[in-house]
N, C-alpha and C positions, 0 to 999 in steps of 0.2 A: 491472601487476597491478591490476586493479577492487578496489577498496573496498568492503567487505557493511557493511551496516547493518541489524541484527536487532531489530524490533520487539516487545518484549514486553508492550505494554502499551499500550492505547486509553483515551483516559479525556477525557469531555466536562466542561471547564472555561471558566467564564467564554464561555460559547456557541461553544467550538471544541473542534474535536475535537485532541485530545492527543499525540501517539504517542511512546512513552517506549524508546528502544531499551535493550538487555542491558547496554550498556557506553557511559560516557562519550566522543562522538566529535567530533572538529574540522568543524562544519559553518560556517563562517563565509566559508568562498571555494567552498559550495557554491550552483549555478545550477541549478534544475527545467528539466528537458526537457518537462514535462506529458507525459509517455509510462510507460505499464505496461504489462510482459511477463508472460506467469506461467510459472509452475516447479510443474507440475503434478506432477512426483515427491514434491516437498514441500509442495502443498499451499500455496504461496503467491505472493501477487499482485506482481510488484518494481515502485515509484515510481521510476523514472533519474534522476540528478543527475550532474552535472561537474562537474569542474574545469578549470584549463586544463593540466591532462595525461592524465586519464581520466574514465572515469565512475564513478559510486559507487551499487550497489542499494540500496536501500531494501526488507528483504523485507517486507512484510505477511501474516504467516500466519493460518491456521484459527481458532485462538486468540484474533484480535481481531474477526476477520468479524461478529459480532453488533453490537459496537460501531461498524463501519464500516456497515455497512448502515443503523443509526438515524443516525449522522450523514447518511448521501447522504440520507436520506428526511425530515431537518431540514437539507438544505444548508449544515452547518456550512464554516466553514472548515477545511482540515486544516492543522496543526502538527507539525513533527518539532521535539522540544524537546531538548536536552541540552545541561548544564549552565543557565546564566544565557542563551543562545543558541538563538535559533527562527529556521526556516525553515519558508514557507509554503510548500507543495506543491500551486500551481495544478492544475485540468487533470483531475484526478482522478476524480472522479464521471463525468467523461465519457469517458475511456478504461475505468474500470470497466466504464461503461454496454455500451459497445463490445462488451470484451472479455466479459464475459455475456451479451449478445444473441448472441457469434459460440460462445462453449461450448456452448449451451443445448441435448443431445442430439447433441453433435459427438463422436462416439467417438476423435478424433484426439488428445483431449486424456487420454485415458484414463478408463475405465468411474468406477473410483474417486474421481477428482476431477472428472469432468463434476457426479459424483452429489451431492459435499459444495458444488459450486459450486449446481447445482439446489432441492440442501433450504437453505439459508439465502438466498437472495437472488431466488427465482422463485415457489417454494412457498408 
């Protein structure tokens, strides 16, 4: 079973960007794939992570997008923090990049979220 990690909160500390998930989570035998998918029903971008038995999402939703976009545009570092434990999530700004260059008026992804991915990050 994949492991979700729910992002609720961005917040630029000490010149990195933050990311504070809902619930205290075990990330200390977790490895960045540098790879985002998105989950356009919901409106959010997932950072992948492993273990050595599965992967673990990372969602990044709507919610923090204002925040993630000033960090990629100050090339912060990214941070999943919980508890006293950080993991740096390489990779990211460039799969973003990616993944918004390939939405940009791609109706595949749906009209909805083509549209919330276009007014924050293009517009």
């Amino acid at each position: 079973m994949r492991e979700k990690i729910h992002i609720v909160e961005a917040v630029n500390e000490t010149g990195n960007l933050v990311l504070i998930p809902d619930k205290e989570v075990e990330i200390a035998q977790l490895l960045p794939k540098e790879q985002v998918i998105v989950d356009s029903d919901n409106a959010s971008f997932i950072y992948l992570v492993e273990n050595v038995e599965s992967y673990t999402y990372i969602f990044l939703p709507e919610a923090i997008w204002a925040s993630l976009k000033q960090a990629m545009e100050e090339r912060l570092p990214v941070i999943l923090k919980s508890g006293d434990k950080k993991l740096e999530l390489p990779g990211l700004y460039e799969e973003l990049t990616y993944l918004i260059d390939n939405i940009e008026g791609n109706g595949n992804y749906g009209e909805g979220f083509v549209a919330k991915v276009e007014q924050m990050f293009i517009s």
